[in-house]
C-alpha positions as CSV (number, residue, x, y, z in Angstrom):
1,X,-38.3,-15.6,-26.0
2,X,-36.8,-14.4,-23.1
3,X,-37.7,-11.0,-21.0
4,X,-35.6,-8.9,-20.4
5,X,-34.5,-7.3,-16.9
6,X,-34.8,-3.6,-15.7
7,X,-32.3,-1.8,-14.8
8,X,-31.7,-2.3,-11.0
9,X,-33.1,-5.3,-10.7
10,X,-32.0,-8.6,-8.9
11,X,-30.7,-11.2,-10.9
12,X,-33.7,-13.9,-9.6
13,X,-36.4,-11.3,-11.6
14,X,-34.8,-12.6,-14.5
15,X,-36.4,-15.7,-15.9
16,X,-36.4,-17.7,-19.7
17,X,-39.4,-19.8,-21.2
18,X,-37.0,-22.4,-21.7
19,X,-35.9,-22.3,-17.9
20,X,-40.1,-23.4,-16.8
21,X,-40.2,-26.6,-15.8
22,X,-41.6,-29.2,-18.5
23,X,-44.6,-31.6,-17.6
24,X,-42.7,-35.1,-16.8
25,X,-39.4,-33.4,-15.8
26,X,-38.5,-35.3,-12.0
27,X,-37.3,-33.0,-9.5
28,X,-33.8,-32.5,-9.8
29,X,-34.2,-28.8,-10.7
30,X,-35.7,-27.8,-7.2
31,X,-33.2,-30.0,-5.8
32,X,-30.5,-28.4,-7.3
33,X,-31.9,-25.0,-6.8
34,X,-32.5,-26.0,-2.9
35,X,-28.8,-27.1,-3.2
36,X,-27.6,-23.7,-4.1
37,X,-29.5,-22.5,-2.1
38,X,-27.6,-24.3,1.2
39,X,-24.4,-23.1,0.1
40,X,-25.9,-19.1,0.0
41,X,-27.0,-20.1,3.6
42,X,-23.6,-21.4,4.8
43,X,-21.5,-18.3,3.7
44,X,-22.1,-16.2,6.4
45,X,-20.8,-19.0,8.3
46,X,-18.0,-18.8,6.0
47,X,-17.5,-15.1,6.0
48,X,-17.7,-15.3,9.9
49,X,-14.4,-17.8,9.7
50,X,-12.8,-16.0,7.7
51,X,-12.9,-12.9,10.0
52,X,-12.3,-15.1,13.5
53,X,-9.0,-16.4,11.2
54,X,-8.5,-13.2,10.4
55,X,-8.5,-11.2,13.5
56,X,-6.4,-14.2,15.2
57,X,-3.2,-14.2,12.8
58,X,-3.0,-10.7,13.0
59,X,-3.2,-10.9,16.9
60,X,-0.4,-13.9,16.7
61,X,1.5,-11.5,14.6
62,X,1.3,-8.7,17.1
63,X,2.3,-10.7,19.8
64,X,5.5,-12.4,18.3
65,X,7.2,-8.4,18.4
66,X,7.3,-8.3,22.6
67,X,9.0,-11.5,21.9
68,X,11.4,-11.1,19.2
69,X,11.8,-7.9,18.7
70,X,14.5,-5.6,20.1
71,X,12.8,-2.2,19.0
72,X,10.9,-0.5,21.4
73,X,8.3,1.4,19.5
74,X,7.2,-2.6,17.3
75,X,7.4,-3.7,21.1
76,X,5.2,-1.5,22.6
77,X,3.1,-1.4,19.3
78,X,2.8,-5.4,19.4
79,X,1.9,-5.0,23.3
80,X,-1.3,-2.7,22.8
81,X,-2.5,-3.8,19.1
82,X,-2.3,-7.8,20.3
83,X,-6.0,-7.4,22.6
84,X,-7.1,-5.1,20.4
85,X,-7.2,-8.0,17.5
86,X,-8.5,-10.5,20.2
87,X,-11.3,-8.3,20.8
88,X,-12.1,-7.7,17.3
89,X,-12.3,-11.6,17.1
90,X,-14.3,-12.1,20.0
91,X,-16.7,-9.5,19.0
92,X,-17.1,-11.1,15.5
93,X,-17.9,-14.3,17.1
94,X,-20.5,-12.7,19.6
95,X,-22.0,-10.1,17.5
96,X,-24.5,-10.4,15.0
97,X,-23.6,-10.7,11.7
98,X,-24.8,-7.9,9.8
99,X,-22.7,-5.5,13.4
100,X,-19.7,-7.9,14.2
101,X,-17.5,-6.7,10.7
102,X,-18.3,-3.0,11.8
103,X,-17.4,-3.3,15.4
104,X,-14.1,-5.7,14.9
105,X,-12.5,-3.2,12.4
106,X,-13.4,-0.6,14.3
107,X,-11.8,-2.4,17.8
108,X,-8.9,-2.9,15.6
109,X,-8.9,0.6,14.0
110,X,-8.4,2.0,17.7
111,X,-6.2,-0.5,19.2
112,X,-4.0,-1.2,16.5
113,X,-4.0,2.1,14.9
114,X,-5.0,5.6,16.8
115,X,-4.2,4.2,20.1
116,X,-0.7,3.4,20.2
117,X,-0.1,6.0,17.6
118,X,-1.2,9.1,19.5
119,X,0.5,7.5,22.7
120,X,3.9,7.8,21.0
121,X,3.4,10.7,19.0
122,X,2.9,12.5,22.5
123,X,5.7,10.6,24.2
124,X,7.9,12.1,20.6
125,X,8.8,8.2,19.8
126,X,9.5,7.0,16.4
127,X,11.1,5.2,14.1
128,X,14.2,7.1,12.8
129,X,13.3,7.7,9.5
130,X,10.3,10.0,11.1
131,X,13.2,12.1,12.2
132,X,15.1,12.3,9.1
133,X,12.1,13.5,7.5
134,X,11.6,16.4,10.0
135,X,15.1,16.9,9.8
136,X,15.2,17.2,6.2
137,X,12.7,20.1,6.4
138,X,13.6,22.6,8.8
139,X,17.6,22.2,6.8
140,X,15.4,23.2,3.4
141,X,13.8,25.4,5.5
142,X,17.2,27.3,6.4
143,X,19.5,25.9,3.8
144,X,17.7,25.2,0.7
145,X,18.2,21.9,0.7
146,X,17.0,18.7,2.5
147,X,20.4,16.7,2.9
148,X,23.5,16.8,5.3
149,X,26.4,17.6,3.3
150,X,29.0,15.6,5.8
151,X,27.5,12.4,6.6
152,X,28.5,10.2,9.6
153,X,26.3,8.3,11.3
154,X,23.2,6.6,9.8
155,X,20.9,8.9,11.1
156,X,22.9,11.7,9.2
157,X,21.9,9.9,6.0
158,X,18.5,11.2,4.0
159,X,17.9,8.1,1.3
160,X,14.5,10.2,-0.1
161,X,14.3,12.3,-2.8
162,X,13.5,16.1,-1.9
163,X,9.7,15.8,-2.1
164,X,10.0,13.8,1.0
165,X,11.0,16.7,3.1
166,X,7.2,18.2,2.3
167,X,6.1,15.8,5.1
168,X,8.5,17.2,7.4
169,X,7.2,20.8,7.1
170,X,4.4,20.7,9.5
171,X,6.9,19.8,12.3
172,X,9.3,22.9,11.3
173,X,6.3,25.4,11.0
174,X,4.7,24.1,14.3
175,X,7.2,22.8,16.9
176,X,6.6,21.0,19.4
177,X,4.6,23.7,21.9
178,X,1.6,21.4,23.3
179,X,-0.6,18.5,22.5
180,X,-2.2,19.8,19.6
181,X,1.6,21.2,17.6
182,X,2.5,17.7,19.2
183,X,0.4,15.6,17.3
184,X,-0.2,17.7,14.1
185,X,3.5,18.2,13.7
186,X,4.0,14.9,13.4
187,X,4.9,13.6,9.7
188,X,3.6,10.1,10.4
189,X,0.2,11.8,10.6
190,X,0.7,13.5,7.2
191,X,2.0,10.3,5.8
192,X,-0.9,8.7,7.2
193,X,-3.6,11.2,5.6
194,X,-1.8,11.2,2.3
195,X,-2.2,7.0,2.1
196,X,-5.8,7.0,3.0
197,X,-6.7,9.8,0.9
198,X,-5.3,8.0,-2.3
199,X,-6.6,5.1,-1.5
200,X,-9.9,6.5,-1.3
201,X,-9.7,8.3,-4.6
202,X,-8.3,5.4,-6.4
203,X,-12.0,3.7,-5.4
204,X,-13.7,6.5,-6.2
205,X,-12.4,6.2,-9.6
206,X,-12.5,2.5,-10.0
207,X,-15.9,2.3,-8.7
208,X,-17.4,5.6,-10.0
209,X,-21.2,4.3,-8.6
210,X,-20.2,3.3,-5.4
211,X,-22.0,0.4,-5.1
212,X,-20.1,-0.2,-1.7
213,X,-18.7,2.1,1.0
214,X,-14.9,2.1,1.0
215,X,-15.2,2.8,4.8
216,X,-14.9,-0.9,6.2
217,X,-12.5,-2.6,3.1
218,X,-10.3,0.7,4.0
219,X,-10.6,0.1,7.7
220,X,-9.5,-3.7,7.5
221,X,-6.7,-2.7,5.4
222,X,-5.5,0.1,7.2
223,X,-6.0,-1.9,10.5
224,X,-4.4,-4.9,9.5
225,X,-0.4,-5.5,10.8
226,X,0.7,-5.2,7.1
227,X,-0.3,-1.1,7.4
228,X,-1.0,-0.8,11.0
229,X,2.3,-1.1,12.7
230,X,4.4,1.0,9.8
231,X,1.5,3.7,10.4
232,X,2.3,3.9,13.8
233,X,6.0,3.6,14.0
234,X,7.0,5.4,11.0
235,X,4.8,5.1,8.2
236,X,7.3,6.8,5.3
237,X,6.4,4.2,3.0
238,X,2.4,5.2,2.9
239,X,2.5,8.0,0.7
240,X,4.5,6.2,-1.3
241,X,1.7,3.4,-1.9
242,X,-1.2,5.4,-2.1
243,X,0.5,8.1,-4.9
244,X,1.4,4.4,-7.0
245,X,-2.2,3.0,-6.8
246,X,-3.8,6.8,-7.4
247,X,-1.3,6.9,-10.5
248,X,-2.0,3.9,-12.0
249,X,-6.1,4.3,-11.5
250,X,-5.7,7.3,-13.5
251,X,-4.2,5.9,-15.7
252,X,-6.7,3.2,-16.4
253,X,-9.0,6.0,-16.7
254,X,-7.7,8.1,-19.3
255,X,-6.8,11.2,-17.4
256,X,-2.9,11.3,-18.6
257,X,-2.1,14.7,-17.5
258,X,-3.1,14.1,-14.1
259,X,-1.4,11.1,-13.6
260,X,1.6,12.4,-14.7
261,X,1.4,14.8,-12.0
262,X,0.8,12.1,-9.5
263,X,3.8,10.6,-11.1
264,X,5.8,13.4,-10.3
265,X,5.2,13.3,-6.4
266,X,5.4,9.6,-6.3
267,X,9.1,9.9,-8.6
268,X,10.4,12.3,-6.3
269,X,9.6,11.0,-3.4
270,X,11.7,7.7,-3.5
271,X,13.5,6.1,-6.7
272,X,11.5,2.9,-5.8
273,X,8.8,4.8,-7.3
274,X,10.1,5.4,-11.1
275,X,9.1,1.8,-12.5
276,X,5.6,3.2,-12.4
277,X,6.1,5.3,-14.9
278,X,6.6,2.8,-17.7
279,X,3.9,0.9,-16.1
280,X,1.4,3.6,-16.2
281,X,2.4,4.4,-19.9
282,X,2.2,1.7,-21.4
283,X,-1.3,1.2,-19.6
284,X,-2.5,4.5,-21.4
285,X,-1.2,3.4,-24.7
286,X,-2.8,-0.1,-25.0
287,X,-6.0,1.6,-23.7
288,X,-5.9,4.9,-24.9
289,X,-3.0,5.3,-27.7
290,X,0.6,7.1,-28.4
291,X,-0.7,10.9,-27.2
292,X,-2.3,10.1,-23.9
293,X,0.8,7.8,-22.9
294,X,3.5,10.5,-24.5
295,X,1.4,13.3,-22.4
296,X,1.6,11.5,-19.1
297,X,5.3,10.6,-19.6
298,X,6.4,14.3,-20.6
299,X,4.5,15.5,-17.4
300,X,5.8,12.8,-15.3
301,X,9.0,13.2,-16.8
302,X,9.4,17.1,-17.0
303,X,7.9,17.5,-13.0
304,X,10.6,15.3,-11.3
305,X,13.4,16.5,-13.5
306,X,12.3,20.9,-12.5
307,X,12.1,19.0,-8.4
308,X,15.4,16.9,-8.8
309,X,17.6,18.5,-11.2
310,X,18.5,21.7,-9.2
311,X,20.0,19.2,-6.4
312,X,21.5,17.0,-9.1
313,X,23.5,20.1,-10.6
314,X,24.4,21.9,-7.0
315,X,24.5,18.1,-4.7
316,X,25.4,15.9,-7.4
317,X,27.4,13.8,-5.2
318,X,25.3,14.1,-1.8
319,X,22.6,13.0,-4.0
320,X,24.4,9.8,-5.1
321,X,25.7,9.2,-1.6
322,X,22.7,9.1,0.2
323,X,19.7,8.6,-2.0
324,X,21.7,5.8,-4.2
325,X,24.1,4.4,-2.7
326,X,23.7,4.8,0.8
327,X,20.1,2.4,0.1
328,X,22.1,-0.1,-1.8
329,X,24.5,-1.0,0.9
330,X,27.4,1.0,-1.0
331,X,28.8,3.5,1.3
332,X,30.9,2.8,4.6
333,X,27.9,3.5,7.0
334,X,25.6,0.7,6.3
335,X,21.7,1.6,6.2
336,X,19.7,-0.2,9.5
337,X,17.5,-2.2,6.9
338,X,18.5,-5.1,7.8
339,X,15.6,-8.2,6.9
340,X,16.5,-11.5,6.2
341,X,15.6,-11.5,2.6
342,X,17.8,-13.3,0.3
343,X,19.6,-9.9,-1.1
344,X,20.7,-9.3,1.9
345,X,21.3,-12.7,3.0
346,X,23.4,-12.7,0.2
347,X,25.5,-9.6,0.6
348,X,26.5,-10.7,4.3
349,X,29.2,-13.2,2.2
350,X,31.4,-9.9,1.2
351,X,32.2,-8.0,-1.7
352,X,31.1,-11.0,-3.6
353,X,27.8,-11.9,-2.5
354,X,26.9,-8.1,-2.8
355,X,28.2,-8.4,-6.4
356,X,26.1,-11.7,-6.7
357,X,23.0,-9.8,-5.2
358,X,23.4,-6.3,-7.2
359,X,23.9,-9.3,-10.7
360,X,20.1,-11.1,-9.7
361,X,18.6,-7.7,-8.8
362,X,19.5,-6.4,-12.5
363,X,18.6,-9.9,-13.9
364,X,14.9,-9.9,-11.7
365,X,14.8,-6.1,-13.4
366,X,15.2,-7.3,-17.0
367,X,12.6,-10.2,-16.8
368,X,10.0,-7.9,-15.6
369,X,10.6,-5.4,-18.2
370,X,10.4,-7.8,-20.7
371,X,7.5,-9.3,-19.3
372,X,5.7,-6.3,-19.3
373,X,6.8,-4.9,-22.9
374,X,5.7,-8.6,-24.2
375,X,2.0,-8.3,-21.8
376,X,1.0,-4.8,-21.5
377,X,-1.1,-4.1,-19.0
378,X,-5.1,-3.2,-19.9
379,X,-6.4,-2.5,-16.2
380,X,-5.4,-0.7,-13.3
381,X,-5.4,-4.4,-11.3
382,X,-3.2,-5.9,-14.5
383,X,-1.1,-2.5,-14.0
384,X,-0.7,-2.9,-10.2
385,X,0.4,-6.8,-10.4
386,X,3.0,-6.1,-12.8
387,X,4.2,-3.2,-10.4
388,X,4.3,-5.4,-7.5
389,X,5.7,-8.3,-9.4
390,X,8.7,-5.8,-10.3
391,X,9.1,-4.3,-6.8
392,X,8.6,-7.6,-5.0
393,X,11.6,-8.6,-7.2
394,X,13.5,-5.4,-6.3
395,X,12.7,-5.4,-2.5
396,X,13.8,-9.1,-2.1
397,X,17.0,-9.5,-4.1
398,X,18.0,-5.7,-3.2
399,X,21.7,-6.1,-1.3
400,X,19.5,-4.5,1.9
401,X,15.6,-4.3,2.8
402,X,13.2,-5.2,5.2
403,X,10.0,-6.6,5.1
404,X,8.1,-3.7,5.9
405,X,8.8,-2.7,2.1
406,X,6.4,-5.4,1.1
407,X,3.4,-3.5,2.0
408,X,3.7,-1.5,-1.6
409,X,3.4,-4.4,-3.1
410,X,1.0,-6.4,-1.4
411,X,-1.3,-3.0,-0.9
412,X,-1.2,-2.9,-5.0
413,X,-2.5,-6.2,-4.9
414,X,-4.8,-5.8,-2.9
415,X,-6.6,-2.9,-2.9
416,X,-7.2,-1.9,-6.5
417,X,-8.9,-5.3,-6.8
418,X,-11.2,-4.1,-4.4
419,X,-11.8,-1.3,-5.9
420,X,-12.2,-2.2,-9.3
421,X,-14.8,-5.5,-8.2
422,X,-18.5,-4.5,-9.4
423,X,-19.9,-7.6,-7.2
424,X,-20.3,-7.1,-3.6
425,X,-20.1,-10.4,-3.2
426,X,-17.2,-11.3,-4.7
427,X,-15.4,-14.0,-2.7
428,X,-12.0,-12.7,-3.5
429,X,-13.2,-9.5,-1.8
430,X,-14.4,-11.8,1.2
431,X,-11.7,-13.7,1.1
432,X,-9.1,-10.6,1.0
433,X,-11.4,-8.1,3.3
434,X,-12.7,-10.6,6.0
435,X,-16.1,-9.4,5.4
436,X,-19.2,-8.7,3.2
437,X,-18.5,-5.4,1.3
C-alpha cells in the first residue's frame, strides 16, 4: 500500500512498500540511486555550459554586423552589445552559480538593450520604419488618415495597417523638446513596452501559480540578438509578437471575447497577423466548442473591419498600394527588405521567378491550412507552432523579407513553452533559457 504525498511536498517524501529494499537484494539499487544522483550533480555544470555557449554565439553574432553590415544603427548596435555578451559570459564563468544567470542577463540587458537604445534614441537614429510610424501619426493627427496619398520614394510608403500609427502618437503629442519628450516620444519605446507587457501576461496566464519568476526567462529573451538588436533599431515587429502570443494564451484559456479583442489590435496592425485568427478559433473550439470559437471570431472579426473598413471605402487603392502590394514586391518602388531568403532569391530572376515565388508562397499557405484543419490545435504551445510553422512558411518564400521577421516565429516557439512548463527544471527550459528558472 502506498502513502500518499501532501500537497507541496518533494517528490523524495514519496515512498512505496514495494520500493524497500528486500533481505538478499545486492546493491545495485543504491548504485543506481548514487548514479542518478552524479548526473543531478553534473547539471549545474551543464547549465553553466550552456550559458558560457550562450553568451558567446550571441557575442559572435553581434560582432559579425561592424563587419558585414552597411547600416549604421546594426553597426553601432553590434559595436556596444558585442562586450556586453562577453561580459555576461565571463561573469557566468566567475560567478557563483546560484548569482552568475542574474548578473549575465542583466550585463546583457544593459549593453545589448538600454544602452545602445537610449544612445540613439537621443542621437534621433533609427531604422526607417520608426519614422514611418511617427509619420503616420501626426498625418492622422491632421488628416485623418495615416497614409501618403502620392507615393515616391520608399520611405513615402506605410505597409501597416492603421492601428500602427497608435505607436506614433506619443511622438506627435510630445515633440522632440528635451531628453525626457526625446526618449518617451520615441515609438520603439512603446513598441518595446507593448512586447514585454504581453509577454508577461501570456505567463501569467499559462502559469497562473507562478511557480517561477518571469523576470530572468524574459530578460534572456529580451536580451538575446533575436529581440535585442530589432528593439533597439526599430523594433515595429514587437507588438506584433507579443499581441499573437497574448491572443493565443487566451485562447487556450477560454476567455473568447478577450482574445478577440486582442485579435483586433494584432489584425490591424499588420496583415501578417490575420492567420491567428483561424488559429485561435479553432483552438477554442476543440477546447471549448462552436460558441466560444464563433464569439472570438465575430469580435475579432467585427473590431478590425469598424478600424479598416472606413480606409478601405475612402483609400481603397492607397490601402492596396502600400499595405499589399507595396510588401509583396508589386509596385515600382521596391520595399528595402531585402534578405537572402529563397522568395526573394527567387524573385531576383524577373517577372517569372516572382510568379514562381508568389505560386510556392500560396502552395506553403494551403499545406498549413490543411494541416491545421486535419490537427487542431489543443494548447497554446500546439497553437503557437502551428502559427509559426505558417509564418515561417510565409516569411521565407514571400517575393521579399528579411530575417528579422523570424523573431515572430521563433518568439512563439519559444516563449509560450516557457510559460506553459510546470517543472522548473525542465531541460528544454534550460536548454532554451541558458539558465535554471
Amino acid at each position: 500500500m502506498a502513502t500518499t504525498r501532501p500537497p507541496g511536498a518533494p517528490e523524495q517524501a514519496v515512498c512505496t512498500l514495494h520500493e524497500a529494499p528486500r533481505a538478499g537484494t545486492d546493491a545495485r539499487i543504491p548504485d543506481q540511486r548514487t548514479a542518478a544522483g552524479s548526473a543531478r550533480r553534473l547539471r549545474p555544470t551543464q547549465r553553466r555550459t550552456v550559458q558560457v555557449l550562450g553568451c558567446a554565439v550571441a557575442a559572435g553574432w553581434a560582432t559579425a554586423f561592424p563587419l558585414v553590415s552597411d547600416l549604421p544603427n546594426q553597426i553601432f548596435w553590434g559595436t556596444v552589445a558585442a562586450p556586453a555578451y562577453a561580459l555576461a559570459g565571463l561573469l557566468c564563468l566567475a560567478l557563483p552559480r546560484r548569482y552568475a544567470a542574474r548578473a549575465a542577463a542583466g550585463a546583457a540587458v544593459f549593453g545589448a538593450v538600454l544602452l545602445p537604445l537610449v544612445l540613439l534614441v537621443l542621437r534621433g537614429r533609427h531604422q526607417s520604419e520608426v519614422m514611418v510610424v511617427e509619420r503616420s501619426a501626426r498625418l492622422l493627427l491632421h488628416t485623418g488618415s495615416p497614409y501618403l496619398p502620392d507615393p515616391t520614394v520608399v520611405t513615402d510608403y506605410d505597409p501597416y495597417l492603421p492601428t500602427m500609427a497608435v505607436f506614433g502618437l506619443p511622438r506627435a503629442l510630445l515633440g522632440s523638446g528635451g531628453p525626457v519628450a526625446t526618449v518617451l516620444g520615441d515609438a520603439r519605446i512603446w513598441f518595446a513596452v507593448t512586447f514585454l507587457a504581453c509577454l508577461l501576461a501570456c505567463w501569467r496566464l499559462l502559469r497562473p501559480r507562478l511557480t517561477a519568476s518571469p523576470t530572468l526567462p524574459l530578460a534572456t529573451l529580451t536580451a538575446s540578438p533575436l529581440i535585442a538588436l530589432a528593439l533597439v533599431v526599430g523594433g515595429v515587429d514587437l507588438p506584433l509578437i507579443g499581441v499573437c502570443c497574448l491572443a493565443l494564451s487566451l485562447a487556450a484559456k477560454g476567455r473568447a471575447i478577450p482574445a478577440g479583442l486582442v485579435l483586433v489590435l494584432a489584425c490591424t496592425l499588420k496583415w501578417t497577423a490575420w492567420p491567428a485568427l483561424p488559429v485561435a478559433a479553432l483552438l477554442l473550439w476543440r477546447l471549448y466548442g462552436r460558441r466560444p470559437a464563433a464569439r472570438a471570431t465575430l469580435t475579432a472579426v467585427a473590431g478590425s473591419t469598424a478600424l479598416v473598413l472606413p480606409y478601405l471605402l475612402t483609400q481603397g487603392q492607397v490601402l492596396r498600394e502600400q499595405v499589399v502590394r507595396f510588401p509583396l514586391g508589386l509596385t515600382a518602388v521596391h520595399t528595402p527588405a531585402g534578405s537572402p531568403l529563397p522568395g526573394k532569391v527567387l524573385a531576383g530572376f524577373g517577372p517569372t521567378g516572382h510568379t514562381i515565388s508568389l505560386t510556392l508562397l500560396c502552395l506553403g499557405a494551403l499545406g498549413v491550412a490543411v494541416w491545421l484543419l486535419a490537427y487542431p490545435p489543443t494548447s497554446a504551445v500546439a497553437a503557437c507552432d502551428v502559427l509559426a510553422v505558417g509564418l515561417t512558411v510565409a516569411f521565407t518564400l514571400a517575393p521579399a523579407g528579411r530575417f528579422g521577421y523570424l523573431a515572430l516565429p521563433a518568439v512563439l516557439v519559444i516563449w509560450p513553452r516557457l510559460a506553459a512548463n510546470p517543472r522548473p527544471r525542465d531541460r528544454l527550459t534550460t536548454i532554451l533559457t541558458g539558465v535554471q528558472l
